[in-house]
C-alpha positions in Angstrom: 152.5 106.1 72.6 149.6 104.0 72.6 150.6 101.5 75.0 152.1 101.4 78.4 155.9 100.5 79.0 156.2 97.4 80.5 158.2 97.1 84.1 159.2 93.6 86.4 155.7 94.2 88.3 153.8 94.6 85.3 155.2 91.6 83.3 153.1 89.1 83.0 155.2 85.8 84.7 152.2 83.2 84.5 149.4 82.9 81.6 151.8 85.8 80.1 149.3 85.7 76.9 146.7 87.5 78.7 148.5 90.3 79.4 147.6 93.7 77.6 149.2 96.9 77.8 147.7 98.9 75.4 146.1 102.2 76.6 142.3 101.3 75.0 142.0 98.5 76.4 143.5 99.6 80.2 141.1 103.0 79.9 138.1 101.0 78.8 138.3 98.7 81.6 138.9 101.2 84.1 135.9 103.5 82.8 133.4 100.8 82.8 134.3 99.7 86.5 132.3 101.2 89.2 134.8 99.6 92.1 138.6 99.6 92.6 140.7 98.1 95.4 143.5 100.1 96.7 145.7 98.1 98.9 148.7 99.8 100.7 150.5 99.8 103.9 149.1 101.5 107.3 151.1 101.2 110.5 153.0 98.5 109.4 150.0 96.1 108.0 148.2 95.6 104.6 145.2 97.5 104.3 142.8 97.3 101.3 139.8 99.8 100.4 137.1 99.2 98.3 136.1 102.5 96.9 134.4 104.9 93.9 136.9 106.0 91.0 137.0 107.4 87.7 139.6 108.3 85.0 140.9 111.5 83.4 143.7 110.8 80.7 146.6 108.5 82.6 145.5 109.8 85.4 143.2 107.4 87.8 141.4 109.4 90.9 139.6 108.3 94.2 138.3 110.5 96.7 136.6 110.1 100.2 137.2 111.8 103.5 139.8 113.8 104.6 139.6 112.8 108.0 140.0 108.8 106.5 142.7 107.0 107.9 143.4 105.5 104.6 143.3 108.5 102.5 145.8 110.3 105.1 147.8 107.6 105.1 147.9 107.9 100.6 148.3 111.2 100.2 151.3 111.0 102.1 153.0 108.7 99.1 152.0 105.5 100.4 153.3 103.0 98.2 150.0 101.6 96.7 148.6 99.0 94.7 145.5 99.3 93.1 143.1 97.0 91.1 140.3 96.6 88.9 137.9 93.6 87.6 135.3 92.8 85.4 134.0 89.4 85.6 132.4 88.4 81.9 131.7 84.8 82.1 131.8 81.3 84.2 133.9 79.1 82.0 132.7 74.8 82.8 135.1 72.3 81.2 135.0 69.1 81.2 137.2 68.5 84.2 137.6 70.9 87.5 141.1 71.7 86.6 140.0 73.8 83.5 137.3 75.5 84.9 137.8 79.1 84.7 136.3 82.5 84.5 136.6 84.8 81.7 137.7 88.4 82.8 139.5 91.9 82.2 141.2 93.5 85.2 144.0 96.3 85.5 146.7 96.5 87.8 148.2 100.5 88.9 151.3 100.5 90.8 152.3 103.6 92.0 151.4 106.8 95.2 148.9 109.0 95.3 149.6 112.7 94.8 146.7 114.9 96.9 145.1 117.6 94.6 144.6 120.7 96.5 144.4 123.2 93.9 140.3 123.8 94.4 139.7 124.5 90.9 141.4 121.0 89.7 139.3 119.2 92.9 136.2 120.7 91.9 137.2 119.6 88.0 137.3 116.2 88.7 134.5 115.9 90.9 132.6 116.8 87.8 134.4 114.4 85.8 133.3 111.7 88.1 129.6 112.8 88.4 129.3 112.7 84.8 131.3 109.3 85.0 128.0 107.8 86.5 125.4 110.0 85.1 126.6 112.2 82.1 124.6 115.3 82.6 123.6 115.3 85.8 126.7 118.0 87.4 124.6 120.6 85.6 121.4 120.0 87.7 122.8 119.8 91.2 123.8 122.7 93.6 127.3 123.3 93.4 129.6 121.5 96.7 129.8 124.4 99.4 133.2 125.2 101.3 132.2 122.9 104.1 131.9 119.7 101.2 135.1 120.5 99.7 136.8 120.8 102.9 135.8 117.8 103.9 136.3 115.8 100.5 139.7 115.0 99.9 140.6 113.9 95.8 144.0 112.0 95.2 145.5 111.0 91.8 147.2 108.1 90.4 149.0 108.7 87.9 148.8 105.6 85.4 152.8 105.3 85.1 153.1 100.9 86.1 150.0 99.6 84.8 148.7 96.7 82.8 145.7 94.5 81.8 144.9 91.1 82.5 142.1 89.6 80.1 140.6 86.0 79.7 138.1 85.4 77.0 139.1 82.3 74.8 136.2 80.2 77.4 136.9 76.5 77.6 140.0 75.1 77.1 139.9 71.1 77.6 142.7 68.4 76.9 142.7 66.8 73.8 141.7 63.5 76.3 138.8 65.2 77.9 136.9 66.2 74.8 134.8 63.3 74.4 133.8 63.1 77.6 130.1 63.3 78.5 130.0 66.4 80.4 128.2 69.9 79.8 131.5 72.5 78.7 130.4 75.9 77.9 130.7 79.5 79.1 127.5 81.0 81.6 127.9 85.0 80.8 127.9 87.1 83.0 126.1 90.7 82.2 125.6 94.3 84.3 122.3 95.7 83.9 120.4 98.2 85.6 116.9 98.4 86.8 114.5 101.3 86.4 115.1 104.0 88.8 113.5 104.2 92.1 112.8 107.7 93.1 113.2 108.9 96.4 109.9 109.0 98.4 109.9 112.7 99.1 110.5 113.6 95.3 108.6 116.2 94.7 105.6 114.5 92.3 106.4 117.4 89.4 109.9 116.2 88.9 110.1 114.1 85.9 113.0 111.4 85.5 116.3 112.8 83.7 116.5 111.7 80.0 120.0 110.3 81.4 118.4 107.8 83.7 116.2 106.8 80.8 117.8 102.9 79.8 120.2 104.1 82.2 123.0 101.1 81.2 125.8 102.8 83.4 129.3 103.9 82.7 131.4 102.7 80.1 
């Protein structure tokens, strides 16, 4: 199938015309974002944490420490909620009410399942290496026993999921368009600078063609 079924958490109650559930559109959001928030409940309050992630199929991962509070807490089966945005562009309208921004994002409903199989874990910490720097897995040591021990890597699988994406920019009543006021849309662009090499680089190391007009992932 290429889209996503819809459920009651993922339909769309409010600006329902922005919704998107099609599986391009959810993976190429989710592949361009560095960030995701995972919110959840610890001890009987919301928690959120800002972390790394990367996809494989429907499948979204995190990892972090397996001492973490919040990972312990997800791997159990934590009912979670996690989320993903993009901002594209600051939309001004002629009046405050319209102004807007113009966005994707993607909700995941679901729990975390802990991988523990060590081929799979060291799999997908490949998968996320290239994620931020395709070729770059090949030129690092591989993680020793200590690493892995102390990384743990939990899936997602991407089961209640949909998009949320704005991009028609200003929309003005009919009785506001003649008024004198600047409307427009301010885009809003990711770039990266030119890599900064560590000050103890040994001088013989050239840059990696990958870090050449680096533009990041996605």
């Amino acid at each position: 199938m290429d889209a996503y079924g819809k459920t009651s958490r993922t339909t769309l109650k409010r600006a329902h015309e922005r919704g998107c559930y099609d599986r391009a559109t959810v993976h190429a959001i989710l592949d361009a974002a560095l960030i995701c928030h995972v919110a959840f409940l610890h001890d009987g309050a919301p928690a959120l944490i800002p972390t790394a992630h990367w996809r494989d199929g429907d499948v979204l991962y995190i990892h972090g420490s397996s001492a973490s509070r919040a990972i312990r807490a997800l791997e159990t089966g934590a009912p979670a909620c996690i989320a993903v945005s993009l901002t594209d562009g600051l939309v001004l309208a002629r009046s405050g009410f319209h102004h807007s921004i113009d966005y994707r994002s993607v909700v995941i409903y679901g729990a975390a399942r802990k991988i523990t199989d060590e081929a799979e874990k060291l799999a997908q910490l490949k998968i996320f290496m290239e994620k931020i720097a395709p070729g770059r897995w090949q030129e690092l040591r591989a993680p020793n026993e200590k690493e892995m021990k102390a990384t743990a890597v939990l899936a997602f699988d991407l089961d209640e999921v949909s998009a949320k994406v704005r991009d028609k920019g200003v929309a003005d009543d009919p009785e506001d368009m003649d008024a004198r006021v600047w409307a427009g849309v301010v885009p809003v662009r990711r770039s990266f600078g030119s890599p900064e090499q560590d000050p103890q680089l040994a001088g013989d190391i050239p840059l990696p063609e990958y870090l050449k007009d680096y533009k990041g992932p996605g």
